[in-house]
RODO-890499 format. One line per 10 residues: number of its first residue (from 1); their letters; for each residue x, y, z of N, C-alpha, C, O. Coordinates in steps of 0.001 Angstrom, whole numbers, plus 524288, in hexadecimal, padded with zeros to 5 digits. Example, Ala and Ser with C-alpha at 12.3 -4.5 7.8 and 13.67 -1.06 7.14 Angstrom:
2
1) AS) 83386/7E9C6/81E78/8300C/7EE6C/81E78/83390/7F31C/81E78/8379C/7F309/82111 ~ 83232/7F736/81BA8/83566/7FBDC/81BE4/83264/8001E/81EBE/83461/80472/81F67 .
% end
This chain:
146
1) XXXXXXXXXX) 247BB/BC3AF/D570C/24344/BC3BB/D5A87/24536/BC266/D6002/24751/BBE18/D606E ~ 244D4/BC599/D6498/24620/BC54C/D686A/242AF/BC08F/D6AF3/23E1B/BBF81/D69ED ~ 2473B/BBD23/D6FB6/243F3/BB87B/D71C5/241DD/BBA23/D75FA/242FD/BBD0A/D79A5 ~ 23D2C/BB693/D740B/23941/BB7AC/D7A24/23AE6/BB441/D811B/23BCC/BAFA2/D8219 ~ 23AB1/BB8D7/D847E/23E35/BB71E/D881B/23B8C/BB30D/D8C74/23767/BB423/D8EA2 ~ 23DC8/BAF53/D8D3A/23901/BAC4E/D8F5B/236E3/BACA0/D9592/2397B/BAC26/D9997 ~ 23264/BAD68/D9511/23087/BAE35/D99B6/22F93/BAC34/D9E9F/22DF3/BA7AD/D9E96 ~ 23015/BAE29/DA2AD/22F65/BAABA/DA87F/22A2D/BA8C9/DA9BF/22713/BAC62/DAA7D ~ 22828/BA3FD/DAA39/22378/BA101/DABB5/221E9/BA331/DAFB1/224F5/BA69A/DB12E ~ 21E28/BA2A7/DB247/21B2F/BA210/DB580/219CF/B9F5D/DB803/218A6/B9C22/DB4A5 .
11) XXXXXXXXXX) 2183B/B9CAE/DBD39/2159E/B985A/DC0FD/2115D/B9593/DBE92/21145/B90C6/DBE4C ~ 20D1D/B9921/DBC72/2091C/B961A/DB7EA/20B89/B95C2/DB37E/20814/B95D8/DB028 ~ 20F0F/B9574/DB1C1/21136/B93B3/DABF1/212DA/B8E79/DADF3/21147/B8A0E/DACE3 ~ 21627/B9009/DB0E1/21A01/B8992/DB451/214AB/B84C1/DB602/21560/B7FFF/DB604 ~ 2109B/B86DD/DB70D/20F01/B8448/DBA5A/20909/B829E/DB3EC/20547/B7F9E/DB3F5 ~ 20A9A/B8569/DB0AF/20673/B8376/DAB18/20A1B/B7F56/DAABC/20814/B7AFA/DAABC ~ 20F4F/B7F7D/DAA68/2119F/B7C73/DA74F/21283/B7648/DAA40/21398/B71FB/DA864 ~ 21197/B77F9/DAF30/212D1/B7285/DB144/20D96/B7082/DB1EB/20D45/B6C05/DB39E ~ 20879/B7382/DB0AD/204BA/B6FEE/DAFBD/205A1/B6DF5/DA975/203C9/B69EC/DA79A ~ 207B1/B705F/DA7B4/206CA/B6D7F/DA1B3/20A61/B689B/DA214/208CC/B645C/DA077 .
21) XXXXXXXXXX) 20EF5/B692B/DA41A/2120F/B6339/DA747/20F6D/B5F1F/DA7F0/20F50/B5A9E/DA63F ~ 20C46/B62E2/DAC2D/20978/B5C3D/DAF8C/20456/B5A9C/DAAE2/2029C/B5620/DAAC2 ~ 202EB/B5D92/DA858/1FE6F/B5CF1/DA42D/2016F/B5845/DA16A/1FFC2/B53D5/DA230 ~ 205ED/B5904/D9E1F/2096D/B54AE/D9BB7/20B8F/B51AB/D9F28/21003/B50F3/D9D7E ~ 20B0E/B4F6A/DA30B/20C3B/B4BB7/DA5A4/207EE/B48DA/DA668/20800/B440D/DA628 ~ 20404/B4B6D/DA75D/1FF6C/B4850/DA6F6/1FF55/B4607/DA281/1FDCA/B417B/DA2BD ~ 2007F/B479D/D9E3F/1FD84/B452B/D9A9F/202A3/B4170/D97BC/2029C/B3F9D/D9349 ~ 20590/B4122/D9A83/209CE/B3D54/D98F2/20FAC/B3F02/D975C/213B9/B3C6D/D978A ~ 20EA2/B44F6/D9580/213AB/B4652/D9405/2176A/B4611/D953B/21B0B/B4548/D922C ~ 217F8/B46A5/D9A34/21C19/B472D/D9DE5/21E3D/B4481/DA256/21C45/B45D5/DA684 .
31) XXXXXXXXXX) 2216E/B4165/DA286/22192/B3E36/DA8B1/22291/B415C/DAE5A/22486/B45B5/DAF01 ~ 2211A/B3EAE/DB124/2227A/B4150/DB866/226FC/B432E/DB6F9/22707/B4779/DB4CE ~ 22A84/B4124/DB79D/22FC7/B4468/DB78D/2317C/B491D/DB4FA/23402/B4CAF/DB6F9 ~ 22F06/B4894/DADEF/22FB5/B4C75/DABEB/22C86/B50F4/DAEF4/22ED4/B5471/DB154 ~ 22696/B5090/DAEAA/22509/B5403/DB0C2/2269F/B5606/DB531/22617/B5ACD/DB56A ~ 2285A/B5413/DB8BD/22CB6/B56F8/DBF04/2302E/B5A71/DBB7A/22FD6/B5F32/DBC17 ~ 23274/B591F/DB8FB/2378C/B5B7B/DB6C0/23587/B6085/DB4C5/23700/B6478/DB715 ~ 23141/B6129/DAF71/22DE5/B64F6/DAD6B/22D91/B68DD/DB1DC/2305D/B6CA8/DB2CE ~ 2282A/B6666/DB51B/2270B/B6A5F/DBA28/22A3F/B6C65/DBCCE/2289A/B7063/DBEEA ~ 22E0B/B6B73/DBDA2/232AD/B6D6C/DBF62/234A2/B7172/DBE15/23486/B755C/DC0DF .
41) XXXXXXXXXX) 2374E/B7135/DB88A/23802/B7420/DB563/234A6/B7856/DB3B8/235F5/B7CCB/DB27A ~ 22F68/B7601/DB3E0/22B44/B7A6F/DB2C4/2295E/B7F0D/DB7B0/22854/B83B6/DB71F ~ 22962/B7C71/DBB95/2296C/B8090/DC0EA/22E95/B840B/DC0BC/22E93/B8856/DC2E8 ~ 232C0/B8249/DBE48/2378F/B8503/DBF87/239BA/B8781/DB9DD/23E11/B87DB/DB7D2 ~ 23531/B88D2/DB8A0/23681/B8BD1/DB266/236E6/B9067/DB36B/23472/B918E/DB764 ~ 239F9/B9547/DB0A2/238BF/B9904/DB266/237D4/B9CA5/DAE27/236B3/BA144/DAEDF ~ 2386F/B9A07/DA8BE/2363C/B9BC8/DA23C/232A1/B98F9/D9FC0/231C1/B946E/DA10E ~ 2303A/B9B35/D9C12/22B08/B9880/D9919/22EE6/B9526/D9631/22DDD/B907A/D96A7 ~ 234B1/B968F/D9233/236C9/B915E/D915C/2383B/B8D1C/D93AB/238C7/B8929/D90FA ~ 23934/B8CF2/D9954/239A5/B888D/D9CD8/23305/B8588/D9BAB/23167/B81E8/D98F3 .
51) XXXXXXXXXX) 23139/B8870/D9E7C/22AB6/B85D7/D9F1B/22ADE/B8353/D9720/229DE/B7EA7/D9695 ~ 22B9F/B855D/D93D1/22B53/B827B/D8ED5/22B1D/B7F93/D8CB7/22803/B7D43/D89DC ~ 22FEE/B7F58/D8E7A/2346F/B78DE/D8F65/230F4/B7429/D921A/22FA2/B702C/D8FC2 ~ 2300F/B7505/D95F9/22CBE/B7115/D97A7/228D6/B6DD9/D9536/22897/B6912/D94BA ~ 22585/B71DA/D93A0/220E8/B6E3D/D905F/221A9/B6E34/D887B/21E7E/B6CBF/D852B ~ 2270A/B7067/D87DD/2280A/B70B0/D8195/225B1/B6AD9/D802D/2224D/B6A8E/D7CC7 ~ 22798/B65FB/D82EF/225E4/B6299/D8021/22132/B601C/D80E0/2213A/B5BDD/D7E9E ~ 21BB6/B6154/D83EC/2173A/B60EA/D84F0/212C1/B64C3/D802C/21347/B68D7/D7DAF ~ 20F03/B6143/D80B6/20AE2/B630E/D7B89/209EB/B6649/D7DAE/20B54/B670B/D8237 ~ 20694/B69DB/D7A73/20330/B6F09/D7CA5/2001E/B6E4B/D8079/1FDCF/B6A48/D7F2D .
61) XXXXXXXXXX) 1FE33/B6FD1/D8544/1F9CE/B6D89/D8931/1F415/B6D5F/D856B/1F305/B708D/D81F8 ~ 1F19A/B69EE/D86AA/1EB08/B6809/D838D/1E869/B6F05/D8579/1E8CE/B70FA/D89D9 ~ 1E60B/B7155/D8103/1E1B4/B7548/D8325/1DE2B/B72A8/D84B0/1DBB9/B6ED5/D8319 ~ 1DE25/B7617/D8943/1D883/B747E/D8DDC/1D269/B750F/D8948/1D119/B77A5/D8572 ~ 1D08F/B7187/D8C2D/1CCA5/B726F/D892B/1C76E/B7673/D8C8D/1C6A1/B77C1/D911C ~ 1C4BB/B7756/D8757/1C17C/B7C63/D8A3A/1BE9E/B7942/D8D9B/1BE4A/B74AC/D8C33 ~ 1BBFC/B7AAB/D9287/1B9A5/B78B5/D95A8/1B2A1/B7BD9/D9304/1B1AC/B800C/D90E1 ~ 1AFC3/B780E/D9455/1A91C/B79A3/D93C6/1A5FE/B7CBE/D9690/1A45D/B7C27/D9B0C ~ 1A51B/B80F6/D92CC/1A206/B832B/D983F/19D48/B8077/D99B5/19A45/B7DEE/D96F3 ~ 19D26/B819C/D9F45/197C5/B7F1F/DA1AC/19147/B8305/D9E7A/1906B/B8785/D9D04 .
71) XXXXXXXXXX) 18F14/B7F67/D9EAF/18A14/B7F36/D9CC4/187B2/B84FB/D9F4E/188BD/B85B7/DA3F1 ~ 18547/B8827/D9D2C/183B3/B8B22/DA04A/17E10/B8A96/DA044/17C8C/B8794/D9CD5 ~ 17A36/B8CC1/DA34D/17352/B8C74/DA1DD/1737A/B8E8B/D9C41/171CB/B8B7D/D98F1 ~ 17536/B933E/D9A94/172DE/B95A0/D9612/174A4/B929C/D92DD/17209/B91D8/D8EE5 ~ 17A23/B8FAA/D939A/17C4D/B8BDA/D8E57/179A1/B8949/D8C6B/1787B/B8931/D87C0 ~ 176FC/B84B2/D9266/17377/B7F0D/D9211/16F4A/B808B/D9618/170B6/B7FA6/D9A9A ~ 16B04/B825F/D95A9/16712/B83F2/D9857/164BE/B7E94/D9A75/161C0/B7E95/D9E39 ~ 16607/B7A93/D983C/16314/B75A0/D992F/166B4/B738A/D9DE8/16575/B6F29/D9F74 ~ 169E1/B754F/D9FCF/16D78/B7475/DA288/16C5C/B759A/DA852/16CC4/B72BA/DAC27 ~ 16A8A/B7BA4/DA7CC/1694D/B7EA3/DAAA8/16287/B7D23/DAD74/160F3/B7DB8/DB1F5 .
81) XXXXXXXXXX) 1604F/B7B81/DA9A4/15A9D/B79F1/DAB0E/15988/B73CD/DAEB6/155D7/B7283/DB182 ~ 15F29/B7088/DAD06/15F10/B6A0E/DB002/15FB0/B6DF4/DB4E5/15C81/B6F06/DB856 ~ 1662F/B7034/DB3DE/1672E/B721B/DBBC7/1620C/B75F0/DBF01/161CC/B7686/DC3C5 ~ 15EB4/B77F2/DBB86/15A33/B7998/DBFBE/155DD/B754F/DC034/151A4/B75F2/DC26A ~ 157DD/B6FF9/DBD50/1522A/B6B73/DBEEB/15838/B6876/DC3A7/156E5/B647E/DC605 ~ 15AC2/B694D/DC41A/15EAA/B6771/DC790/15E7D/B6952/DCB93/15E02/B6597/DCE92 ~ 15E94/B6DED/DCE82/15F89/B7071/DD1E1/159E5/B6E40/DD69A/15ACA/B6D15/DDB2E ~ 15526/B6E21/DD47D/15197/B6CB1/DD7A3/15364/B672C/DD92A/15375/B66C4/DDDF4 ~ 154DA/B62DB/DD6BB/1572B/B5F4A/DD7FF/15A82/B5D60/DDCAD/15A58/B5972/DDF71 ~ 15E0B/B6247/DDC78/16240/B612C/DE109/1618E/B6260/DE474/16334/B5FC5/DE824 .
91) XXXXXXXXXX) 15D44/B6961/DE5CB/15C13/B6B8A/DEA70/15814/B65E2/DEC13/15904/B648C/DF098 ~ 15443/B62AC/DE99D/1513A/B6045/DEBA6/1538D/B5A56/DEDBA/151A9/B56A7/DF02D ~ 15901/B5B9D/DEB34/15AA2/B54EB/DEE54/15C25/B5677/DF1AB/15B31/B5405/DF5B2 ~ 1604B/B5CC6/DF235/16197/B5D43/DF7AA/15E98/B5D8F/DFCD8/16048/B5BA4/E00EB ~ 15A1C/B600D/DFC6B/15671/B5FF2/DFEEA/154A8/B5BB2/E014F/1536E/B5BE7/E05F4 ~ 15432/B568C/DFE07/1534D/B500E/DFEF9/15653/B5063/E019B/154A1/B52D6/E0562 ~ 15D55/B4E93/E0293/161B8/B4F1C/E035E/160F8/B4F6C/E0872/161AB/B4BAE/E0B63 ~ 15EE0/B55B3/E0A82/16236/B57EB/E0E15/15D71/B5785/E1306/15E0E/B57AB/E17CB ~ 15980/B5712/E107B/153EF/B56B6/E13DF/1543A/B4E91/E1545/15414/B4D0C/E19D4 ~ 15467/B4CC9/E1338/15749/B4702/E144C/15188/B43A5/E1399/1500D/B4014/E1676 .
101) XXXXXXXXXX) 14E93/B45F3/E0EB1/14948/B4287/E0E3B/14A41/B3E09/E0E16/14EA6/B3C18/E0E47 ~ 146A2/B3C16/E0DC5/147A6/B34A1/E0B6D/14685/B34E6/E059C/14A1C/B34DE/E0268 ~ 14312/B3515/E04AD/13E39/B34DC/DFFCA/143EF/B3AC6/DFB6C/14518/B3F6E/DFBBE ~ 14565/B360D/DF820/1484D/B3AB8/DF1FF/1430E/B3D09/DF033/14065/B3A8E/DED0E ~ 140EE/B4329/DF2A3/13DEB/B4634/DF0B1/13DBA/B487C/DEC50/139AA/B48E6/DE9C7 ~ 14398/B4AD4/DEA71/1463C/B4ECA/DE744/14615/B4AE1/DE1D0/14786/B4C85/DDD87 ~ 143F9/B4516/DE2BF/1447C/B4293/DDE69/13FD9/B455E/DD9E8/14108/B45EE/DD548 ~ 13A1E/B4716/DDC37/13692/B49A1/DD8B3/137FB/B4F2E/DD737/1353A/B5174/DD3FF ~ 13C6A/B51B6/DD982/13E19/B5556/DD6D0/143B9/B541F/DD1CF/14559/B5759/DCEA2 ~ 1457C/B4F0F/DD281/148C2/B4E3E/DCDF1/1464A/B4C92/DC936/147E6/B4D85/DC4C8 .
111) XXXXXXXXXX) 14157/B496D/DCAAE/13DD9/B47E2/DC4FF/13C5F/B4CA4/DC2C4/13D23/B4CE6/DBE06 ~ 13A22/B5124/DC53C/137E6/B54EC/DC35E/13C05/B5892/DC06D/13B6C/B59E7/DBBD8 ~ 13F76/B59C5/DC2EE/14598/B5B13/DC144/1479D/B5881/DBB34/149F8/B5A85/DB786 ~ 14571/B5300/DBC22/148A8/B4E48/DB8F9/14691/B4D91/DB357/1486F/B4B37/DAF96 ~ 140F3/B510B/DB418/13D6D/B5118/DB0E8/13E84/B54F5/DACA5/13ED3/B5484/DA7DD ~ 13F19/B59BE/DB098/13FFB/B5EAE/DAE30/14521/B5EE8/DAA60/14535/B61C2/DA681 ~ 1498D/B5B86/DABE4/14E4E/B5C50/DAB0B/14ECA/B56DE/DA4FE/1516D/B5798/DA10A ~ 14BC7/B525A/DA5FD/14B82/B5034/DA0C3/146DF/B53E7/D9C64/147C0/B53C5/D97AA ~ 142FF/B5673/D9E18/1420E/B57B4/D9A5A/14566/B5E0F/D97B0/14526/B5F69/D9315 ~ 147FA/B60B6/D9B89/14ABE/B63FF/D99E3/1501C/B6220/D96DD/15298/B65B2/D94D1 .
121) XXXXXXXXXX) 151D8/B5DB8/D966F/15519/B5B16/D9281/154D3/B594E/D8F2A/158CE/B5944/D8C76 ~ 14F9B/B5675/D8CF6/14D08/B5459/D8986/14D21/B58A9/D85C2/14FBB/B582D/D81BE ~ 14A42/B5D43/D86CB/14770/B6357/D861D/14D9D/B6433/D82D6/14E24/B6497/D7E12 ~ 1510E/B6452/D8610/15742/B6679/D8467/1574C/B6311/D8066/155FF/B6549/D7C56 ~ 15840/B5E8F/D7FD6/15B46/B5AC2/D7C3E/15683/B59E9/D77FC/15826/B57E6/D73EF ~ 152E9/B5A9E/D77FD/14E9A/B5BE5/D734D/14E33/B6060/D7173/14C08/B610D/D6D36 ~ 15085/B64F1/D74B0/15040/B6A49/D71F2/14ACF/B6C7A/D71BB/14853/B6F4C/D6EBB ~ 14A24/B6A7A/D7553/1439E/B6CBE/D777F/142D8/B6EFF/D7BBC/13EE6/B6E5D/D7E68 ~ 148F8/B73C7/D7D87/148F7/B763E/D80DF/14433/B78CC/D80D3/14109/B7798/D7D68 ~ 1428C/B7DEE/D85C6/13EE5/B806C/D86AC/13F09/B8497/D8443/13BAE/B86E2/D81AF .
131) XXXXXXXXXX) 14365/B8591/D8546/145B1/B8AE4/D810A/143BE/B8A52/D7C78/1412B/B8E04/D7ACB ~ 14446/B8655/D79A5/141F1/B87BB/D739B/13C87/B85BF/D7257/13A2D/B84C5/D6E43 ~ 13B6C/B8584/D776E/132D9/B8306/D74BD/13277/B8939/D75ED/13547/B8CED/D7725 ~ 12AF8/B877D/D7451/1275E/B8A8F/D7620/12895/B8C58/D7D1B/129FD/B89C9/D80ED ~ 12750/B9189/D7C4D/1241D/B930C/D8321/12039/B916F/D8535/11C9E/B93D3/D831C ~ 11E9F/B8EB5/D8831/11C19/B8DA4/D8B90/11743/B9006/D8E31/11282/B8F50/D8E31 ~ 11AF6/B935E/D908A/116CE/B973A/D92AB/117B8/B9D9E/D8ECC/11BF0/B9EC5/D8CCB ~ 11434/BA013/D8E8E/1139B/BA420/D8C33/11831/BA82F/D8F72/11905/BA721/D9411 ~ 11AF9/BAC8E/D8D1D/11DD6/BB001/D9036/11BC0/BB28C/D93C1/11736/BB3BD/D92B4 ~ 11DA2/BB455/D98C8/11B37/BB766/D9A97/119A6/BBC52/D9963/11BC4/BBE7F/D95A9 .
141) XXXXXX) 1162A/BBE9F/D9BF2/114B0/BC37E/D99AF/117A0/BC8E5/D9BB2/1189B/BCA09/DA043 ~ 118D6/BCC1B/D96C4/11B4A/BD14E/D9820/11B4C/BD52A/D9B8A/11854/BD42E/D9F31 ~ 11D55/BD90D/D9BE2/11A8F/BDCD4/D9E7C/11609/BE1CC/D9AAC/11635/BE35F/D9621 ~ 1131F/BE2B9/D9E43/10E50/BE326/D9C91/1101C/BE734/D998E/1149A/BE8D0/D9A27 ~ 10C8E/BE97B/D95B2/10E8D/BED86/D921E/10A50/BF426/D9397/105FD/BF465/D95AF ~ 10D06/BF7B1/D91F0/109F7/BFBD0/D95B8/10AA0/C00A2/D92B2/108CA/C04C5/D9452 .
% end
């Protein structure tokens, strides 16, 4: 079986590997000195067996872990319903803010806000969203038939 011939690195190979360096130095593996010596060696590699050598005796790097996706409205709709009892909130403090009242006005729009937003959590965490009662009001009406 013919040997496989080893190949010339790259600037991002050199430069993976000397983060994986400084990764094990952080975490104790390695002292200052060694690591100078490594990086050294690792900028001035000019084969994937050079670069090898370096970290042969370092563990595998930790897999990243998956990051979360952010919440979307359709995910958590209840999410989506606080930030529209929010939004009146902030335009009305800025307004306080920038107009330089005395009297905290915007305070009877946070109770009313404050109101809406505990009972829309309660509603959530009892499972007595809106979505699954009764309608309220009757549907509107169609178009006429002809």
């Amino acid at each position: 079986m013919p040997e496989v011939p080893d190949l010339r690195v790259s600037d991002a190979e050199r430069e993976q590997t000397a983060d994986r360096l400084r990764a094990a130095a952080g975490e104790g593996r390695l002292e200052a000195d060694e690591l100078d010596e490594r990086l050294t060696r690792a900028f001035g590699a000019l084969t994937q067996s050079e670069l090898a050598v370096l970290t042969a005796d370092l563990p595998a790097p930790a897999q990243p872990t998956a990051a979360l996706a952010p919440l979307s409205p359709e995910r958590h709709p209840l999410g989506s319903r606080l930030l529209q009892l929010a939004v009146p909130n902030v335009i009305c403090i800025a307004v306080w803010a920038a107009s330089g009242a005395g009297n905290f006005w915007p305070i009877w729009v946070l109770v009313g806000t404050g109101i809406g937003a505990v009972t829309l959590i309660v509603r959530h965490l009892t499972g007595a969203d809106e979505d699954d009662g009764p309608e309220l009001l009757p549907p509107p009406p169609g178009p006429p038939r002809l």
